[in-house]
C-alpha angles and dihedrals in degrees: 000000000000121000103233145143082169089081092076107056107232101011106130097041086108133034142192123209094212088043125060111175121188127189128209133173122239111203095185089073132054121251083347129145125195104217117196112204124198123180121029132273128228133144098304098060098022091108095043081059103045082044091055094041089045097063094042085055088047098048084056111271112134102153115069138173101203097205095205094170081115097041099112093185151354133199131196090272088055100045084054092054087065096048084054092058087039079061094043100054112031087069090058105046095268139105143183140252126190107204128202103000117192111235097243086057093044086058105067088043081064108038081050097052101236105107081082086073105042125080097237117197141177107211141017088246090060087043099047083045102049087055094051094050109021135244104324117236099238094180139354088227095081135109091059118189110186144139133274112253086207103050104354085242102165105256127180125190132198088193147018112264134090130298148168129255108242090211105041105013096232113150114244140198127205123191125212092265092052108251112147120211128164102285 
């Protein structure tokens, strides 16, 4: 892998204090780019963010490991930023990875109920991996649609974990064998 925010023509023409944002090749994948983020990203610097992620879509990178050991928070606005790139990239081949999360971000993927979307990995080797041989199939059990115990809204997982009702807001839990109870 090669240091470099050269590889994205025009990409440190502007700079945010809260948001430090390093590139590195990773020749293991095709068209993939490792990005190292350091500071946290909220409403404020959310569209720094998309802008700098946009031009490294547009010079040809679609497959990106985000490393957010050093992502101290984010806020709606940023986990929107990352469904945006998701949207940018699947209809071009490519996907996303967030790397090392630390649990308090984690959290408000959860809570928000979008760490069902992302591909969330511990390590480059699992996300390397995950690029060369595709999502893995962890259970035949997911995608769950079922109904929330709390108000029958119509919910549907890709994963265990724990999630938010998008109707009534109850926190829910669901096992690796599917079974939904009140998180």
């Amino acid at each position: 892998m090669v240091n470099s925010n050269n590889l994205v023509p025009g990409f440190n023409e502007e700079k945010d204090d809260s948001l430090k944002i390093s590139l590195e090749k990773v020749d293991e994948v095709p068209n993939g780019l490792y990005i190292y983020l350091n500071g946290y990203i909220d409403t404020y610097n959310s569209n720094f963010f998309q802008k700098k992620i946009q031009k490294v879509v547009e010079a040809g990178f679609i497959n990106l490991i985000f490393n957010c050991s050093s992502l101290n928070y984010v806020s709606s606005t940023g986990i929107g930023s990352f469904t945006a790139f998701l949207k940018m990239v699947k209809p071009k081949g490519g996907d996303i990875v967030l790397l090392e999360i630390q649990p308090k971000v984690y959290e408000v993927f959860q809570l928000l109920g979008f760490s069902q979307f992302f591909n969330i990995k511990d390590t480059i080797e699992d996300a390397v991996s995950l690029f060369k041989n595709g999502a893995p199939v962890v259970n035949s059990v997911f995608p769950k649609v079922f109904a929330c115990p709390v108000c029958t809204k119509r919910l549907r997982a890709n994963r265990s974990g724990r999630f938010r009702c998008s109707e009534c807001k109850s926190i829910l839990a669901i096992d690796s064998q599917g079974n939904v109870s009140l998180g």
